[in-house]
N, CA, C and O atoms as CSV, one atom per row, in Angstrom:
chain,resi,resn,atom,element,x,y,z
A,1,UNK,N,N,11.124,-23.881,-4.654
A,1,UNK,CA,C,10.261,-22.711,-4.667
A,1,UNK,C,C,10.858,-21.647,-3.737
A,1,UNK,O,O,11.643,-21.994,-2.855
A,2,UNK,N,N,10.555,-20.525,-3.882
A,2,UNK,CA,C,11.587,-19.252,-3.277
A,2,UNK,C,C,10.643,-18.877,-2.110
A,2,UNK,O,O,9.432,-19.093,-2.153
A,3,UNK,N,N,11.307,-18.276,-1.018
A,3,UNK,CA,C,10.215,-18.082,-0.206
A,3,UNK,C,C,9.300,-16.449,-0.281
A,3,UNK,O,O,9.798,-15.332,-0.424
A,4,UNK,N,N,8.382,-16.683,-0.185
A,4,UNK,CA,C,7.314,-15.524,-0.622
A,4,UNK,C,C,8.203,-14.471,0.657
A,4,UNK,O,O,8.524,-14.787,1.803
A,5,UNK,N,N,8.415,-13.162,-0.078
A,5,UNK,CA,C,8.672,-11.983,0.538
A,5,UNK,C,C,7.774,-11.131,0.871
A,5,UNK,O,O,6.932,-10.819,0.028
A,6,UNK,N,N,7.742,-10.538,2.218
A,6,UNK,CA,C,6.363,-9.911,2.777
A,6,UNK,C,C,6.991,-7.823,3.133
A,6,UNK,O,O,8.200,-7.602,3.197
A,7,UNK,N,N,6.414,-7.157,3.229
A,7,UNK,CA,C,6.916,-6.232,3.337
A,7,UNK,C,C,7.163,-5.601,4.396
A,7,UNK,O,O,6.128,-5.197,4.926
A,8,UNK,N,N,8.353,-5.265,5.088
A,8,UNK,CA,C,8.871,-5.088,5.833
A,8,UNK,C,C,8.049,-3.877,7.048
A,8,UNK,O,O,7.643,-2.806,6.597
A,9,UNK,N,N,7.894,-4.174,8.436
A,9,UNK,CA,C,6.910,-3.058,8.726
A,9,UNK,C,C,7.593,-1.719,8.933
A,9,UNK,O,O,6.802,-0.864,9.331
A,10,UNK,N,N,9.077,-1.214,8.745
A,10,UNK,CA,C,9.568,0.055,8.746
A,10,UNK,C,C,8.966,0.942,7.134
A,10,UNK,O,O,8.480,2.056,6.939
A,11,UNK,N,N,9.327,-0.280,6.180
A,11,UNK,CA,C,8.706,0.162,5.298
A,11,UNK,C,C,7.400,0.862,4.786
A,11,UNK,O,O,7.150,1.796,4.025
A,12,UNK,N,N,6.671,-0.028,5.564
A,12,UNK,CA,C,5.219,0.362,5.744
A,12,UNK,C,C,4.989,1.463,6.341
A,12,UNK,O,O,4.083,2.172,5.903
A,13,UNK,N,N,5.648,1.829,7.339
A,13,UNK,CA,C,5.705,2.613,8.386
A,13,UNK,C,C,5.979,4.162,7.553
A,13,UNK,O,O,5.342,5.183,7.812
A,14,UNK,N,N,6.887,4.076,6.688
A,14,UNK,CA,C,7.328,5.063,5.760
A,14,UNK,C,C,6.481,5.184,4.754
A,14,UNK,O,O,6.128,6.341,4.526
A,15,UNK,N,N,6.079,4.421,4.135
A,15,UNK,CA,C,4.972,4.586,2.914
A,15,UNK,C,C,3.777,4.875,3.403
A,15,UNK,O,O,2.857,5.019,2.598
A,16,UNK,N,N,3.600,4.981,4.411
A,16,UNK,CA,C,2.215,5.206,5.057
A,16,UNK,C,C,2.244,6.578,5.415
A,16,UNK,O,O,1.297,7.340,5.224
A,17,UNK,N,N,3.220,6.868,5.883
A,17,UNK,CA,C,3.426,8.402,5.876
A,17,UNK,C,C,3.369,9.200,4.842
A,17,UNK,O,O,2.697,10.228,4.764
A,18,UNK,N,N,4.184,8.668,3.897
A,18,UNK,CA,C,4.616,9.380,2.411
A,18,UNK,C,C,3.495,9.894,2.100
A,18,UNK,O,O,3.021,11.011,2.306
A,19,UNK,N,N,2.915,8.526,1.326
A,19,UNK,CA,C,1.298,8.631,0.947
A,19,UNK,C,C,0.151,8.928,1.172
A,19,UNK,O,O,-0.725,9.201,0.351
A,20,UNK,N,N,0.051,8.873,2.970
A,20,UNK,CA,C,-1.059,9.550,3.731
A,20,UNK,C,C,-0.711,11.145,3.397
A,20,UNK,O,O,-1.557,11.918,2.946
A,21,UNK,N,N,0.772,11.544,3.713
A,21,UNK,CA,C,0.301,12.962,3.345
A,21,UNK,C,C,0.093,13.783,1.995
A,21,UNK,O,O,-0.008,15.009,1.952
A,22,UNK,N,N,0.042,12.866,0.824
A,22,UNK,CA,C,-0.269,13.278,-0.460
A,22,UNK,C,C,-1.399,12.873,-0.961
A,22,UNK,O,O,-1.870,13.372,-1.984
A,23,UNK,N,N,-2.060,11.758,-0.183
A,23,UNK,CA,C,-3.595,11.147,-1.032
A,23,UNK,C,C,-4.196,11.397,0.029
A,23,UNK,O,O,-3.791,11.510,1.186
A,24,UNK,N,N,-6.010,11.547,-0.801
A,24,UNK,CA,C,-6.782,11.278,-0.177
A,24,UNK,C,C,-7.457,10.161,0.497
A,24,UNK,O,O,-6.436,9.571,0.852
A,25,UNK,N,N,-8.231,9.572,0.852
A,25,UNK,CA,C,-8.787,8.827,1.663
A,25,UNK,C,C,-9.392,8.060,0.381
A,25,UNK,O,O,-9.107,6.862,0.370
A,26,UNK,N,N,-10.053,8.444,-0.535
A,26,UNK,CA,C,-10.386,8.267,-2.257
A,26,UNK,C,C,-9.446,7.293,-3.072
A,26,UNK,O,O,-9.464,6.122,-3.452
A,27,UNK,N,N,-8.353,8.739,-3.160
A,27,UNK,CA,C,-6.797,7.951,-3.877
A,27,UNK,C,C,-6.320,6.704,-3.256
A,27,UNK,O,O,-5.916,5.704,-3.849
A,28,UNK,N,N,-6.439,6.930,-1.701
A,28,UNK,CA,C,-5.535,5.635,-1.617
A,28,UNK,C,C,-6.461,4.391,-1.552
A,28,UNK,O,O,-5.844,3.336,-1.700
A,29,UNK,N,N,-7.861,4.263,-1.355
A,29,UNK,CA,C,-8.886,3.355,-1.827
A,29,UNK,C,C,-8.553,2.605,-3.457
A,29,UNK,O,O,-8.557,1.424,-3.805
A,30,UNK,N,N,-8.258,3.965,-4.272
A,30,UNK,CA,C,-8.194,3.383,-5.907
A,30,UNK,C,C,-7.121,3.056,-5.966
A,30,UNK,O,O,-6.992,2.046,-6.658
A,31,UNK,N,N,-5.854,3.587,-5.388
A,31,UNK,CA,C,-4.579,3.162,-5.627
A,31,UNK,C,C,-4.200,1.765,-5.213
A,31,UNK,O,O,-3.541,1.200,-6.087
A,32,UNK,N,N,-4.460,0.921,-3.953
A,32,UNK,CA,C,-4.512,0.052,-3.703
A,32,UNK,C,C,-5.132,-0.750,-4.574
A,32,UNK,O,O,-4.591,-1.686,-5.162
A,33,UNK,N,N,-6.393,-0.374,-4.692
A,33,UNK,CA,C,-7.393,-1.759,-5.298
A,33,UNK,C,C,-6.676,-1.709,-6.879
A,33,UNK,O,O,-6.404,-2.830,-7.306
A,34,UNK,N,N,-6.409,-0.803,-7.604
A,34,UNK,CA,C,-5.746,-0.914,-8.869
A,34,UNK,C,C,-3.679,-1.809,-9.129
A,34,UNK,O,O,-3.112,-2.282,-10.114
A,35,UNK,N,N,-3.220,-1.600,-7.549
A,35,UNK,CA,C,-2.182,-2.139,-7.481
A,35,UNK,C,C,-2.152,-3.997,-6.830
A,35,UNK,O,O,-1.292,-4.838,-6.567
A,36,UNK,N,N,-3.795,-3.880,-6.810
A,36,UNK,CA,C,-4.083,-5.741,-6.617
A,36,UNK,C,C,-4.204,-5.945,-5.125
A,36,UNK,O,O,-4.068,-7.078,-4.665
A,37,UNK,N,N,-4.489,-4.758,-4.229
A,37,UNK,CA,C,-4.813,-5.445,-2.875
A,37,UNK,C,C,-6.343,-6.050,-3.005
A,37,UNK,O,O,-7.288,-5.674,-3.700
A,38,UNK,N,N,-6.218,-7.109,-2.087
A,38,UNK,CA,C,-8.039,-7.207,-1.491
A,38,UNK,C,C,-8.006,-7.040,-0.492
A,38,UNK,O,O,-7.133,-6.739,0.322
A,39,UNK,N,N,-9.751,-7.376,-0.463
A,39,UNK,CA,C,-10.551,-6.828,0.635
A,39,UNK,C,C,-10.862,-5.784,0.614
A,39,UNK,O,O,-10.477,-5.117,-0.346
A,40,UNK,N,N,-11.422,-5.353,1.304
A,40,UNK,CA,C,-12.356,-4.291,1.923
A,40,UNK,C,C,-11.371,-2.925,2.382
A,40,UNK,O,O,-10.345,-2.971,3.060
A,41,UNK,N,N,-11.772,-2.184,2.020
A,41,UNK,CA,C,-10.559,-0.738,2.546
A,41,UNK,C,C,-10.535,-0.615,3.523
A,41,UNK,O,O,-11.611,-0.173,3.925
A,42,UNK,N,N,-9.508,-0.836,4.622
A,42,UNK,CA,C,-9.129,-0.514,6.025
A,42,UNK,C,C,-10.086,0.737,6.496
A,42,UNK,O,O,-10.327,1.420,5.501
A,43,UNK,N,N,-10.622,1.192,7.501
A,43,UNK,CA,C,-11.164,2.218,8.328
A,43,UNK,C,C,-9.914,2.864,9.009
A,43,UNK,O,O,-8.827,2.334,9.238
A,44,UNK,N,N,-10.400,4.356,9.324
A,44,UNK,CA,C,-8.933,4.598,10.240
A,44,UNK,C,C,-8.450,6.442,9.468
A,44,UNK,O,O,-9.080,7.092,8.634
A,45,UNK,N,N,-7.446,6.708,10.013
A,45,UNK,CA,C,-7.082,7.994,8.899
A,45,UNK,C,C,-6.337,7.239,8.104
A,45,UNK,O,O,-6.288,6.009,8.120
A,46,UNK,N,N,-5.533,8.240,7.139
A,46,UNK,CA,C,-5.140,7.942,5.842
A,46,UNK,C,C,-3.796,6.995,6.138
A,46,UNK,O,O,-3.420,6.006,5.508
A,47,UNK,N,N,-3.146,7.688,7.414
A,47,UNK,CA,C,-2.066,6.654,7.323
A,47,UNK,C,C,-2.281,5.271,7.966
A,47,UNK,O,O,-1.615,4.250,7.795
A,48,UNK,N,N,-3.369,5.471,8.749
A,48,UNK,CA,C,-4.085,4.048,8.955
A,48,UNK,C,C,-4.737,3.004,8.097
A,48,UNK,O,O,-4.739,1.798,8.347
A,49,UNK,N,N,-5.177,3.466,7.273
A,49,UNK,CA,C,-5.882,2.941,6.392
A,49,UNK,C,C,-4.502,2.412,5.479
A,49,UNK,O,O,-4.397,1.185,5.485
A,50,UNK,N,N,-3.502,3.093,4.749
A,50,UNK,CA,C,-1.931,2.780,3.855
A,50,UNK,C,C,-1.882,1.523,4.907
A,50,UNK,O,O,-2.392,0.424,4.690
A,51,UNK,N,N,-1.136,1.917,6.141
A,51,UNK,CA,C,-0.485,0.702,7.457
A,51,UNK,C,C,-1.634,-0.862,6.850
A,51,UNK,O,O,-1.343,-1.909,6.272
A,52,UNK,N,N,-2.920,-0.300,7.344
A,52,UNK,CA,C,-4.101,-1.466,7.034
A,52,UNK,C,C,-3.898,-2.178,5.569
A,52,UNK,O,O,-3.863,-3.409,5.574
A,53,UNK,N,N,-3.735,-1.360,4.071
A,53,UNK,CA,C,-3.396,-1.949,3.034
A,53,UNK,C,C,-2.529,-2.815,3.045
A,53,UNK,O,O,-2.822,-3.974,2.751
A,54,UNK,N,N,-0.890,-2.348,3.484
A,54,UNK,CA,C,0.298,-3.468,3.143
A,54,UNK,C,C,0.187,-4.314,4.281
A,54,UNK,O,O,0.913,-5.309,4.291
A,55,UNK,N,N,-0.566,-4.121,5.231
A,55,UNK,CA,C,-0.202,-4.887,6.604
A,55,UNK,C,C,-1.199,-6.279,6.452
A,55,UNK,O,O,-1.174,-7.189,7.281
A,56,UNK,N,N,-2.048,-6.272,5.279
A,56,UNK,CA,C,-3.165,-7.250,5.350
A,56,UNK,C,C,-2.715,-7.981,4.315
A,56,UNK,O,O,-2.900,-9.198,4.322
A,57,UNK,N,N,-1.997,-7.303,3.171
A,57,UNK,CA,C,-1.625,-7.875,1.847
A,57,UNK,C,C,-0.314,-8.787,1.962
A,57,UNK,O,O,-0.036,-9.534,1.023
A,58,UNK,N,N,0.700,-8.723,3.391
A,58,UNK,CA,C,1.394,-9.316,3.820
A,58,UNK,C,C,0.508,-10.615,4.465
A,58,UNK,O,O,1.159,-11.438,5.107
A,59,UNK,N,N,-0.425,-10.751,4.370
A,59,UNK,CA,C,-1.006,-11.562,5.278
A,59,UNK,C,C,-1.467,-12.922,4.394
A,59,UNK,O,O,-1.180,-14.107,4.569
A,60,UNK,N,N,-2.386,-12.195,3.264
A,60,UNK,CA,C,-2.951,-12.681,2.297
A,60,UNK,C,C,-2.190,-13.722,1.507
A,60,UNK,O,O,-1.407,-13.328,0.642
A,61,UNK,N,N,-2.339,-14.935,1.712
A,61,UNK,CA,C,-1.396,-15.808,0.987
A,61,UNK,C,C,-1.454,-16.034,-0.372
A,61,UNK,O,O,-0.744,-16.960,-0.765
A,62,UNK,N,N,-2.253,-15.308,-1.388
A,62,UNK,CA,C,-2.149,-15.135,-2.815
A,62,UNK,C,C,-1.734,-14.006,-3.013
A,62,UNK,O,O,-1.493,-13.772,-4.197
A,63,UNK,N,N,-1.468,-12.830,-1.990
A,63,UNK,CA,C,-0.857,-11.624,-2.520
A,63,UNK,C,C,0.535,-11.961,-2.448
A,63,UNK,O,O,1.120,-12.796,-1.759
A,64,UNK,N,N,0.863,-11.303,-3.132
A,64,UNK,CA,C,2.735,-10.612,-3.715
A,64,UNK,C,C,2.952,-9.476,-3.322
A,64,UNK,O,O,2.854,-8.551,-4.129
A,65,UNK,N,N,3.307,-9.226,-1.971
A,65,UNK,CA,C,3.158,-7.746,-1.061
A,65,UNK,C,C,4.112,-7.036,-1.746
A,65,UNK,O,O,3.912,-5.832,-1.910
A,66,UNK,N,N,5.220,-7.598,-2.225
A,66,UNK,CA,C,6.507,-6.320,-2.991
A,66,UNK,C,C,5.718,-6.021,-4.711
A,66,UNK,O,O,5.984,-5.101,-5.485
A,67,UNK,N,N,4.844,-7.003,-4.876
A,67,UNK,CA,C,4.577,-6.416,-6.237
A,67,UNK,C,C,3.190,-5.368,-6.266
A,67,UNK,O,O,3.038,-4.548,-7.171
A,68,UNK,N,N,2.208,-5.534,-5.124
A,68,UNK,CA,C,1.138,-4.328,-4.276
A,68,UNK,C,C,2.119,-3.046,-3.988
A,68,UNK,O,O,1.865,-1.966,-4.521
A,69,UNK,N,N,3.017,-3.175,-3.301
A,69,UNK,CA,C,3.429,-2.174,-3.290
A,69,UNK,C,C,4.536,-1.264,-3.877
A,69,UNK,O,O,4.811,-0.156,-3.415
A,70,UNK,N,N,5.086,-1.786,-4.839
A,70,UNK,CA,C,5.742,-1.523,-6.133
A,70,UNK,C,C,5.008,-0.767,-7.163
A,70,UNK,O,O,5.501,0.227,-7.695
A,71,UNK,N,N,3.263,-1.444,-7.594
A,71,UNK,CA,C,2.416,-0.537,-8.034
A,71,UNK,C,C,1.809,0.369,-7.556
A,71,UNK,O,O,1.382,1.308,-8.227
A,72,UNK,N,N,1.635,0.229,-6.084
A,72,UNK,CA,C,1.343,1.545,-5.374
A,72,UNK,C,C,1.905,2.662,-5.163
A,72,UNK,O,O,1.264,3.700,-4.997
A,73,UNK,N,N,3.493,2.572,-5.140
A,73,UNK,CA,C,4.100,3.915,-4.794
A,73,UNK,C,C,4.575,4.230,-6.620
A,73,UNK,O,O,5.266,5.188,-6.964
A,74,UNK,N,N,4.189,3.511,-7.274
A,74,UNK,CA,C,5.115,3.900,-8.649
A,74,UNK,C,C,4.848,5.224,-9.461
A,74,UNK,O,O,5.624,5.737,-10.267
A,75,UNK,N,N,3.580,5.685,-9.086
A,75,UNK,CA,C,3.415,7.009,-9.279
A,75,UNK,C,C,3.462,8.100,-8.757
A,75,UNK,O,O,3.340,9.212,-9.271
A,76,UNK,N,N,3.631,7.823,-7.769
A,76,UNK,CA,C,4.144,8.942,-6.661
A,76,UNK,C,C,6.029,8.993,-6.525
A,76,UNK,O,O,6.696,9.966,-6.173
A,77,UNK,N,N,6.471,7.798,-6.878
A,77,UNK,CA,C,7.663,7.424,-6.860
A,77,UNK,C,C,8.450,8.412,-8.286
A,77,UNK,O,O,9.497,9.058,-8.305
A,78,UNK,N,N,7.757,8.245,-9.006
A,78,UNK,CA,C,8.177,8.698,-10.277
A,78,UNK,C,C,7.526,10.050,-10.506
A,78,UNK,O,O,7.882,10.695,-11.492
A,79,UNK,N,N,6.723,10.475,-9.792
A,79,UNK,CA,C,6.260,11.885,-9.731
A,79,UNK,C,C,5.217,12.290,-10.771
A,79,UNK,O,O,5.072,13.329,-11.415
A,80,UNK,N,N,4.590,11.235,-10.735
A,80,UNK,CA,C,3.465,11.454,-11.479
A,80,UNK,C,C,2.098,11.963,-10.579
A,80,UNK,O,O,0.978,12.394,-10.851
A,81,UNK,N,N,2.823,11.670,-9.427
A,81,UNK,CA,C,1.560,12.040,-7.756
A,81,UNK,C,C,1.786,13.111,-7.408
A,81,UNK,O,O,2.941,13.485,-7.616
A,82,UNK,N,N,0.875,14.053,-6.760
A,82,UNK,CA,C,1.335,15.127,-6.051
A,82,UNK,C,C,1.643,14.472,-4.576
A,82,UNK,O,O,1.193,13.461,-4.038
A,83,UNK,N,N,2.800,15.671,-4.043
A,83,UNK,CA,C,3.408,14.974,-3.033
A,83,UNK,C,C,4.782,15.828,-3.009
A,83,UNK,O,O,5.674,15.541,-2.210
């Protein structure tokens, strides 16, 4: 069995930025929960709340943190997001 890959915290660190400054507090609630995080939406500002998404989904031992956040940036990635 391969070992589960978790997402790196520079990464996070960067996507939290990216995304905090293009979504709302809204967007990144739906964007997460539609890219398969759980739980409960982090509290915090926007880039707190991004940090709180991948930082918990690394945690979560049924999540797939590269595949959460693969669907999370994929529209903003591809420019389907404003940003």
């Amino acid at each position: 069995m391969s070992e589960r890959r978790t997402i790196p915290a520079g990464v996070i660190a960067v996507v939290a930025e990216e995304l905090g400054s293009a979504f709302g507090h809204t967007k990144i609630d739906s964007t997460f929960r539609i890219a398969g995080a759980e739980g409960e939406p982090p509290q915090g500002n926007r880039v707190d709340k991004i940090t709180g998404w991948l930082s918990w989904t690394n945690k979560v031992p049924t999540a797939v943190p590269l595949d959460v956040l693969g669907e999370a940036i994929s529209g903003y990635m591809e420019g389907d997001e404003p940003g």
